[in-house]
mmCIF file as gemmi writes it, N, C-alpha and C atoms, coordinates in Angstrom:
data_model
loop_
_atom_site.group_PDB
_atom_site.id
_atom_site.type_symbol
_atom_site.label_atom_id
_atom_site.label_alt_id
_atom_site.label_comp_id
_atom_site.label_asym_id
_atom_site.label_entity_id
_atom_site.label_seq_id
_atom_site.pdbx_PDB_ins_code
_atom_site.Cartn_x
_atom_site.Cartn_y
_atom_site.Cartn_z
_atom_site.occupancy
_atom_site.B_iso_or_equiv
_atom_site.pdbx_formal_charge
_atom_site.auth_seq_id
_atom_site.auth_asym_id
_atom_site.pdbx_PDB_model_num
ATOM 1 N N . UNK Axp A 1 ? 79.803 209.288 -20.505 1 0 ? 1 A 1
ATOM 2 C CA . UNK Axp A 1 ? 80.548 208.397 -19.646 1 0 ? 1 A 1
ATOM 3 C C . UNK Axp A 1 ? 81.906 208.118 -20.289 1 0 ? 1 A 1
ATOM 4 N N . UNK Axp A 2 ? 83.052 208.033 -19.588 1 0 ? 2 A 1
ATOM 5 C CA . UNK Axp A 2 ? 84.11 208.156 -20.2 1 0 ? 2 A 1
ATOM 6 C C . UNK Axp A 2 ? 84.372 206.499 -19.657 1 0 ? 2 A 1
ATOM 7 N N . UNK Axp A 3 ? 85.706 205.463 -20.459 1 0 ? 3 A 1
ATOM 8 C CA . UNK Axp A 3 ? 85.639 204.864 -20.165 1 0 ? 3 A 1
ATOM 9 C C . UNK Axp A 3 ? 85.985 203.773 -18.844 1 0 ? 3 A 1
ATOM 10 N N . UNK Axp A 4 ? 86.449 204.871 -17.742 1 0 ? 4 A 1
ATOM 11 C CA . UNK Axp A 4 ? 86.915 204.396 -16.645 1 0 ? 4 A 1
ATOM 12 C C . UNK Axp A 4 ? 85.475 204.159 -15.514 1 0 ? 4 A 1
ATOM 13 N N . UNK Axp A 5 ? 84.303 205.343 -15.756 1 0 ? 5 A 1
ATOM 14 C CA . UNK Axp A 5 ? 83.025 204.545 -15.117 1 0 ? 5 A 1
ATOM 15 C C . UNK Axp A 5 ? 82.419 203.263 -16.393 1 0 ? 5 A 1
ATOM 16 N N . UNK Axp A 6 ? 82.703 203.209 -17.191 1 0 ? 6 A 1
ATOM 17 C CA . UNK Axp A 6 ? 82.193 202.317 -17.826 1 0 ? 6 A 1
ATOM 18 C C . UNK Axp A 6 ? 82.718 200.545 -17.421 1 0 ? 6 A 1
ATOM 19 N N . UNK Axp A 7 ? 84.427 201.035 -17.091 1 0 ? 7 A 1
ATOM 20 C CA . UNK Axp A 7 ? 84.771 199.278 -16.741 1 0 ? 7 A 1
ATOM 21 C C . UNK Axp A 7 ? 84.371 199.28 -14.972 1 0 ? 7 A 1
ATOM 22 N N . UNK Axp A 8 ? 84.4 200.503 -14.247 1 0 ? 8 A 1
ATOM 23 C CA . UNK Axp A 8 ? 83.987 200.297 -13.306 1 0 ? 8 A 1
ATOM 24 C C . UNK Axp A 8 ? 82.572 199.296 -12.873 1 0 ? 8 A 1
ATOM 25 N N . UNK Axp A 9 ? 81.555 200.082 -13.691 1 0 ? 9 A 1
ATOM 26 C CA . UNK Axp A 9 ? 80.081 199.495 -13.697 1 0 ? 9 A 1
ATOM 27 C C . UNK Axp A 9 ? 80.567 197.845 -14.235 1 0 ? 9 A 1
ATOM 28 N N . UNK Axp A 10 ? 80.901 197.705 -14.986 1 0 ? 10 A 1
ATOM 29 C CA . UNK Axp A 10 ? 81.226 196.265 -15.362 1 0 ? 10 A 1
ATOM 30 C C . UNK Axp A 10 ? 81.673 195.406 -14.31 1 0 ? 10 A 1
ATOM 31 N N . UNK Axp A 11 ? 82.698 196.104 -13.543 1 0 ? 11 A 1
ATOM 32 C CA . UNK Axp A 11 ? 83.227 195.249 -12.431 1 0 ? 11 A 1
ATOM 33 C C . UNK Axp A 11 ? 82.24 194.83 -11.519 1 0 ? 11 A 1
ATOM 34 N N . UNK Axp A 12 ? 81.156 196.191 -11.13 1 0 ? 12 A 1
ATOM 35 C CA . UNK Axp A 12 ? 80.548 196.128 -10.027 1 0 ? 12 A 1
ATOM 36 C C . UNK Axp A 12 ? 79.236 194.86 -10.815 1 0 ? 12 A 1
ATOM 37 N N . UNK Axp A 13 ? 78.95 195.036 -11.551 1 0 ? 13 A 1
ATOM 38 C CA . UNK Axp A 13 ? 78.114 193.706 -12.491 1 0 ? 13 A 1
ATOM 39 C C . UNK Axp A 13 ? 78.487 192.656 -12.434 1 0 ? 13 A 1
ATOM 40 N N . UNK Axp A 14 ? 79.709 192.065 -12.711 1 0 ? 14 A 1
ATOM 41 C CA . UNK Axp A 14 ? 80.24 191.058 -12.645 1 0 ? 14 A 1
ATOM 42 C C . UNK Axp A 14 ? 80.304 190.464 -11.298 1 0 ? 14 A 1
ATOM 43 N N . UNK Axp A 15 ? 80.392 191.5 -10.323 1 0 ? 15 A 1
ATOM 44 C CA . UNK Axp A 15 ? 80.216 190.737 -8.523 1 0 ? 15 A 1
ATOM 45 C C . UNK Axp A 15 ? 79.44 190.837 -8.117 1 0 ? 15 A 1
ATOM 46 N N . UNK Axp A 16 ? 78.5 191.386 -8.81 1 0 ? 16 A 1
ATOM 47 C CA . UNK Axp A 16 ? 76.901 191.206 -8.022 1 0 ? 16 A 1
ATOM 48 C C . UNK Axp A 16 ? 76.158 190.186 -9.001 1 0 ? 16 A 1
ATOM 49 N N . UNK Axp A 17 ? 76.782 189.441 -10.365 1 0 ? 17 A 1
ATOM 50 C CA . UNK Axp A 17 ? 76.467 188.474 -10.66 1 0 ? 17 A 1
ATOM 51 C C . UNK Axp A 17 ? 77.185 187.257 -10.146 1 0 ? 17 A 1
ATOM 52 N N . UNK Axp A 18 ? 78.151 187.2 -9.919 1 0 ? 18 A 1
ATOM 53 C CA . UNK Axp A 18 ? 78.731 186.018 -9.004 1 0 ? 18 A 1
ATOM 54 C C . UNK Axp A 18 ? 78.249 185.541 -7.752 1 0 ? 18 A 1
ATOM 55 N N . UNK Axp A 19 ? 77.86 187.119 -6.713 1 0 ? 19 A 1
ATOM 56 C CA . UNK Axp A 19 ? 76.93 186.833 -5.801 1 0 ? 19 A 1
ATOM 57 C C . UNK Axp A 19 ? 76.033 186.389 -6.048 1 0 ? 19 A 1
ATOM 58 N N . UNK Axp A 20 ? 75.167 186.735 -6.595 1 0 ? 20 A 1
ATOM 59 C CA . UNK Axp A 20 ? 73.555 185.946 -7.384 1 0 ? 20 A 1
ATOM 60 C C . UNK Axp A 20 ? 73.738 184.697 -7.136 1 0 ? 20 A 1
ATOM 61 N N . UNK Axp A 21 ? 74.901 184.263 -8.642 1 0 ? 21 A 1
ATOM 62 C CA . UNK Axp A 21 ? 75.034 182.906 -8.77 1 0 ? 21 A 1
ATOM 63 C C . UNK Axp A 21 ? 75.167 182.102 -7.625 1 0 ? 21 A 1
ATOM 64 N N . UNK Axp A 22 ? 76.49 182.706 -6.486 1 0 ? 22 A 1
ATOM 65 C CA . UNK Axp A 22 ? 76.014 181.663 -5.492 1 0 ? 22 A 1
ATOM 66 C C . UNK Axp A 22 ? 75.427 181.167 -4.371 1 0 ? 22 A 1
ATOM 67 N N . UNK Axp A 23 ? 74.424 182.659 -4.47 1 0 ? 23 A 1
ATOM 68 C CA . UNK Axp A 23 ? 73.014 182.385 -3.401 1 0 ? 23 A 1
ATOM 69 C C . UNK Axp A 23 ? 72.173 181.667 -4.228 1 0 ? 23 A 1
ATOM 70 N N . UNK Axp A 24 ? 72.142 181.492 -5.198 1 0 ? 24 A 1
ATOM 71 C CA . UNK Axp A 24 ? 71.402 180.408 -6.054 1 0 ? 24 A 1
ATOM 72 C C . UNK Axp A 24 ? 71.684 179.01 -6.241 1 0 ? 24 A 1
ATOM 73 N N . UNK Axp A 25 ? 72.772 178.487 -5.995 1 0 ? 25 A 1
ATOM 74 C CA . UNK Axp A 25 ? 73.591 177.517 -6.603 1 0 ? 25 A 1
ATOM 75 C C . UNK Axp A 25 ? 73.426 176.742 -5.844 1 0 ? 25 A 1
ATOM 76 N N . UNK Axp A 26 ? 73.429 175.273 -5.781 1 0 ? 26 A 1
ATOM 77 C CA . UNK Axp A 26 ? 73.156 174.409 -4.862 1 0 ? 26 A 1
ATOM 78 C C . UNK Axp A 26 ? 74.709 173.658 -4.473 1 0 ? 26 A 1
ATOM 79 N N . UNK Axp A 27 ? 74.735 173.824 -3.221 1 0 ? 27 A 1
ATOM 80 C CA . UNK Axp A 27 ? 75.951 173.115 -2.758 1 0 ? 27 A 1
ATOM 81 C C . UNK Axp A 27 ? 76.359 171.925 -2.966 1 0 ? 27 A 1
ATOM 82 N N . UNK Axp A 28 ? 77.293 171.112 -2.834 1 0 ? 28 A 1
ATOM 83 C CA . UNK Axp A 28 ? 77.744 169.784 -2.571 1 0 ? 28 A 1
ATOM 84 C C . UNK Axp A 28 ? 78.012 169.46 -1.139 1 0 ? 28 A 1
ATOM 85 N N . UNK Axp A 29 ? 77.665 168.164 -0.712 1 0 ? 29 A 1
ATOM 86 C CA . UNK Axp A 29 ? 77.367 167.49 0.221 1 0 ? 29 A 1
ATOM 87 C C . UNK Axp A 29 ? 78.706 167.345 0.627 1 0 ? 29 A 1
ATOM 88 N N . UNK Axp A 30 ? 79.034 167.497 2.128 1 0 ? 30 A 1
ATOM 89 C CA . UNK Axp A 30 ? 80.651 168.116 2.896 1 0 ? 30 A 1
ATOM 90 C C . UNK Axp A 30 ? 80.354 167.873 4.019 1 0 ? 30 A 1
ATOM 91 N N . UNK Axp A 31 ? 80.798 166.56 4.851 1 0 ? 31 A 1
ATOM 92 C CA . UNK Axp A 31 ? 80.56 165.853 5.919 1 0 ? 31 A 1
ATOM 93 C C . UNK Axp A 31 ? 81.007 166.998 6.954 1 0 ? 31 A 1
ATOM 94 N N . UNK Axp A 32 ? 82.265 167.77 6.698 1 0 ? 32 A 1
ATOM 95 C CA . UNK Axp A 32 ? 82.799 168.609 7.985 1 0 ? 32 A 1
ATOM 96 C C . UNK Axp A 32 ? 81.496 169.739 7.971 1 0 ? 32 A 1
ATOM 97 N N . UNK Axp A 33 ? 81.011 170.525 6.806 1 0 ? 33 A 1
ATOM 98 C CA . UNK Axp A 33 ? 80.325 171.399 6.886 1 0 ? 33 A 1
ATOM 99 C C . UNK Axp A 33 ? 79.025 171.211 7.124 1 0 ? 33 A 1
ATOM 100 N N . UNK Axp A 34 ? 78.353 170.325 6.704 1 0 ? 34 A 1
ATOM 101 C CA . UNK Axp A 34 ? 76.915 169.843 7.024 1 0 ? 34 A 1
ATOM 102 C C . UNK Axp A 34 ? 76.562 169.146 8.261 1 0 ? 34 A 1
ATOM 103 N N . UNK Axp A 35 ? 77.54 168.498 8.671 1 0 ? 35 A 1
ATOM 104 C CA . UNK Axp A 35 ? 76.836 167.496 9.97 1 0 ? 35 A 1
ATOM 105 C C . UNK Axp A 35 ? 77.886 168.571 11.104 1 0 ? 35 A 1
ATOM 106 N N . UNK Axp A 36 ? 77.61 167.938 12.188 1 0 ? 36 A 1
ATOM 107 C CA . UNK Axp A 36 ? 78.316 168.951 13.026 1 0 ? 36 A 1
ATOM 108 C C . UNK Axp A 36 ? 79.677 168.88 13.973 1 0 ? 36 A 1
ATOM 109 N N . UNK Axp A 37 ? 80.191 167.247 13.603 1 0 ? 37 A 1
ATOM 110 C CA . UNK Axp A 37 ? 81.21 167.544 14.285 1 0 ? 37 A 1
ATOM 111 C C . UNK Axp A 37 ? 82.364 166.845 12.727 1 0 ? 37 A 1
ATOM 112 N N . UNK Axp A 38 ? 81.861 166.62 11.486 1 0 ? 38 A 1
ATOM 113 C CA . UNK Axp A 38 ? 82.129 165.987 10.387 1 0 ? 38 A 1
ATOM 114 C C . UNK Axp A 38 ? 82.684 164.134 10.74 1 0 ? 38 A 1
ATOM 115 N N . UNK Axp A 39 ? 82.176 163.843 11.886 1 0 ? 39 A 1
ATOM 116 C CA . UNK Axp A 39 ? 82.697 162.566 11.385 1 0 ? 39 A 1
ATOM 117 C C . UNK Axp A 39 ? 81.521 161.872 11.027 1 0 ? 39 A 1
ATOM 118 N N . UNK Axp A 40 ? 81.935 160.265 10.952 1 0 ? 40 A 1
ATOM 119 C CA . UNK Axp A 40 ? 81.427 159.418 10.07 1 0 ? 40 A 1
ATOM 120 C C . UNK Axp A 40 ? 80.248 158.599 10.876 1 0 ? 40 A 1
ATOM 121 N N . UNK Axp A 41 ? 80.314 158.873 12.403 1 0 ? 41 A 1
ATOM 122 C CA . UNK Axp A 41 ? 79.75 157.903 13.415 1 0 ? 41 A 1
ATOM 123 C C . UNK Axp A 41 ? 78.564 158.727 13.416 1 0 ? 41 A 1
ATOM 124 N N . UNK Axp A 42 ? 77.252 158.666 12.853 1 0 ? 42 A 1
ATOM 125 C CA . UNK Axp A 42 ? 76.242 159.177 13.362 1 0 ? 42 A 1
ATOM 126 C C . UNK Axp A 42 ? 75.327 158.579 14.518 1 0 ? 42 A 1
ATOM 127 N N . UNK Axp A 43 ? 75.392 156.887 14.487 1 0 ? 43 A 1
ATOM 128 C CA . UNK Axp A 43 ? 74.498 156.297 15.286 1 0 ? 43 A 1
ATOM 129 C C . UNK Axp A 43 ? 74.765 156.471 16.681 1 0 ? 43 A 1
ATOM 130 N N . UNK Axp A 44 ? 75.926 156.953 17.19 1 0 ? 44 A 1
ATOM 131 C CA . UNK Axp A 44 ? 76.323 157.408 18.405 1 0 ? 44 A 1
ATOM 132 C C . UNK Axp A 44 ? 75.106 158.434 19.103 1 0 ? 44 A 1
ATOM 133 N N . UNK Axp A 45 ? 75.059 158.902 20.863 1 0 ? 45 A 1
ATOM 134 C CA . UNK Axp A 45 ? 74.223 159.648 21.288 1 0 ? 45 A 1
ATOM 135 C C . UNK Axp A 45 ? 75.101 160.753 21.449 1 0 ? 45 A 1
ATOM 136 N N . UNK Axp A 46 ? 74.1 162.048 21.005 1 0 ? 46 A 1
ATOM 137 C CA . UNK Axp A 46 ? 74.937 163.106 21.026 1 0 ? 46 A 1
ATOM 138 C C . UNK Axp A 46 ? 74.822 164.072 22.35 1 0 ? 46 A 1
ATOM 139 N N . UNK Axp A 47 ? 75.4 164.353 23.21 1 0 ? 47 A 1
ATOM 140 C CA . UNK Axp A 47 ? 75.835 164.786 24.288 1 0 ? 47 A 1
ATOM 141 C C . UNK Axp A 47 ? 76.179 166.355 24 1 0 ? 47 A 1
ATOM 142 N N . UNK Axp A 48 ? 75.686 166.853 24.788 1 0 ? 48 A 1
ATOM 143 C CA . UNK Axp A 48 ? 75.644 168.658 24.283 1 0 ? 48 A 1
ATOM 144 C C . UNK Axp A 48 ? 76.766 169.402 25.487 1 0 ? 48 A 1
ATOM 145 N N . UNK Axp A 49 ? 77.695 169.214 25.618 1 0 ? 49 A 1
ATOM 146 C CA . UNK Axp A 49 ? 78.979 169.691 25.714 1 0 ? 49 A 1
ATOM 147 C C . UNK Axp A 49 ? 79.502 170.813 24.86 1 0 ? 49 A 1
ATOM 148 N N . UNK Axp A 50 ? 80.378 171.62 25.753 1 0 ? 50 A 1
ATOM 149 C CA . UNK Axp A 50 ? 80.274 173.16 24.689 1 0 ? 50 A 1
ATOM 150 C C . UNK Axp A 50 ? 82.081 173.203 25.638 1 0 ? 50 A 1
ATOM 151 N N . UNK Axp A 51 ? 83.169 173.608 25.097 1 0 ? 51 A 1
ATOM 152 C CA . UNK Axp A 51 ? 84.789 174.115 25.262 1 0 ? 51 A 1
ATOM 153 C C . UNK Axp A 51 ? 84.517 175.943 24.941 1 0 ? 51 A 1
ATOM 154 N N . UNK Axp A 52 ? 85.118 176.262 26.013 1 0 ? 52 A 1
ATOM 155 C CA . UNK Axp A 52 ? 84.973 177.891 25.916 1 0 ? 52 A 1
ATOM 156 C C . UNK Axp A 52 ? 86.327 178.075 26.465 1 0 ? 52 A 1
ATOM 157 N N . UNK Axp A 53 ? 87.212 178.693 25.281 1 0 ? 53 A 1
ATOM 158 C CA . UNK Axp A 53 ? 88.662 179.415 25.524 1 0 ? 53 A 1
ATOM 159 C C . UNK Axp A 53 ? 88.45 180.888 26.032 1 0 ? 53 A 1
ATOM 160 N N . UNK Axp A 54 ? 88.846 181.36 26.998 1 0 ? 54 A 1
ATOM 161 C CA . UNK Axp A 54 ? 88.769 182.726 27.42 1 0 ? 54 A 1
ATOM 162 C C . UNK Axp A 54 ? 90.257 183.031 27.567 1 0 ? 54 A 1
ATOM 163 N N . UNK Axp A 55 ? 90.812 184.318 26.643 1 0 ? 55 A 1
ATOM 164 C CA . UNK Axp A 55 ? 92.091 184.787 27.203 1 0 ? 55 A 1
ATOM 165 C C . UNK Axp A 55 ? 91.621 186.572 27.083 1 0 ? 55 A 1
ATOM 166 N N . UNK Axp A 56 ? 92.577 186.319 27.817 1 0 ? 56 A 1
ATOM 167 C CA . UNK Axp A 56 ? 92.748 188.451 27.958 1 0 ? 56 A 1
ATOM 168 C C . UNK Axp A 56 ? 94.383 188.676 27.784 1 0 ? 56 A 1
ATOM 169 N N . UNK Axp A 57 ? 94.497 189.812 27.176 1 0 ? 57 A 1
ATOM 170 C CA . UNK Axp A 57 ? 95.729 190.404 27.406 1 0 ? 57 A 1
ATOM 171 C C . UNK Axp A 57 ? 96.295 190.214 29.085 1 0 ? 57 A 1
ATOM 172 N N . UNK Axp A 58 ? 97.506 189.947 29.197 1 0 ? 58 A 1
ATOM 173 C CA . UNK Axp A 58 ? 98.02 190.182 30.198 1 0 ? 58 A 1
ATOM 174 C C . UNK Axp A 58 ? 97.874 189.045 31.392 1 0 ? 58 A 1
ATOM 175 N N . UNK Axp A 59 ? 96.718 188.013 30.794 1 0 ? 59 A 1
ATOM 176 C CA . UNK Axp A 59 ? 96.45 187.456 31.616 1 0 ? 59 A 1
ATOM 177 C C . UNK Axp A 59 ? 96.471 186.066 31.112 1 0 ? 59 A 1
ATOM 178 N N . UNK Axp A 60 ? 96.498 185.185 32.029 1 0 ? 60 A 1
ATOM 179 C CA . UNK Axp A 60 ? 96.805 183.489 31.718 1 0 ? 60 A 1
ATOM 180 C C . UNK Axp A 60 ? 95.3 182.808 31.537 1 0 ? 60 A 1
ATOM 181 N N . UNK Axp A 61 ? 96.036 182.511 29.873 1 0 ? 61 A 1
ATOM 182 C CA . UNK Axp A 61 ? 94.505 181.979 28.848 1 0 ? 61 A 1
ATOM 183 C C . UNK Axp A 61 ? 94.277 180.239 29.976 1 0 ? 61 A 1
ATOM 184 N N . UNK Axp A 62 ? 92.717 180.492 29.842 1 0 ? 62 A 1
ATOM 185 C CA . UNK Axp A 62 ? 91.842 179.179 30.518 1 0 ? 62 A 1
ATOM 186 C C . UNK Axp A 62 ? 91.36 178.555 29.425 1 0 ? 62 A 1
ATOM 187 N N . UNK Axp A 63 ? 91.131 177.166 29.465 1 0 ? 63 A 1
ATOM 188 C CA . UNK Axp A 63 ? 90.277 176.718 29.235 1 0 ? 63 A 1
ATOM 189 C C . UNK Axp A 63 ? 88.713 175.616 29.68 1 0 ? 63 A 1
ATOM 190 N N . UNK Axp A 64 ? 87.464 176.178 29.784 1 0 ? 64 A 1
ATOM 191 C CA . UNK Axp A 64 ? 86.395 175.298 30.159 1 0 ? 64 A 1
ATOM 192 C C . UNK Axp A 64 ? 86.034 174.599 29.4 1 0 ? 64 A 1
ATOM 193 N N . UNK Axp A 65 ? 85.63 173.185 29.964 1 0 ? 65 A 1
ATOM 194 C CA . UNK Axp A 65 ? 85.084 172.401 29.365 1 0 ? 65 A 1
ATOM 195 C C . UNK Axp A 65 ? 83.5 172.136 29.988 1 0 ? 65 A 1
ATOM 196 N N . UNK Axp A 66 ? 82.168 172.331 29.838 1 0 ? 66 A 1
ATOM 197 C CA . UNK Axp A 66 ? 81.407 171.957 30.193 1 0 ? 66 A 1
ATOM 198 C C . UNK Axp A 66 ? 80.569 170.94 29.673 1 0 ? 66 A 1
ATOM 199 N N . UNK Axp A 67 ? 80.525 169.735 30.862 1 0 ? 67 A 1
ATOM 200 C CA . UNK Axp A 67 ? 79.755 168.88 30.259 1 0 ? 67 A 1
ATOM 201 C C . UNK Axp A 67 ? 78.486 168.555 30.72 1 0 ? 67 A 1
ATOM 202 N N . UNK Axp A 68 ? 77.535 168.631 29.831 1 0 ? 68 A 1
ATOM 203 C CA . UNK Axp A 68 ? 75.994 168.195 30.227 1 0 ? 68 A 1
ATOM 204 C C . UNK Axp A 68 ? 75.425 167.109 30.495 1 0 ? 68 A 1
């Protein structure tokens, strides 16, 4: 092995240990990422409403709002 597959293999080691690490790793608690709309009001009722942007080339972008 000459030494250009040698730092190669190293590289490829080093990112498949970083991956490891952070499918292993336990997150920190992140109001935007964990809850679902990140704010602070949970005791509120949550209403299942969904916004769907549709554009096409060439054509004049919509937007729906559907509410349940």
């Amino acid at each position: 092995m000459n030494w250009q597959q040698i730092l190669s293999l190293i590289i490829v080691a080093a990112a498949a240990a970083a991956l490891a690490r952070g499918a292993w790793r336990r997150r920190k608690f992140r109001f935007d990422r964990d809850t679902h709309c990140g704010c602070a009001a949970t005791g509120t009722a949550h209403n299942q409403s969904s916004i769907v942007f549709h554009a096409r080339k060439g054509e004049r972008p919509r937007v729906v709002v559907k509410m349940k």
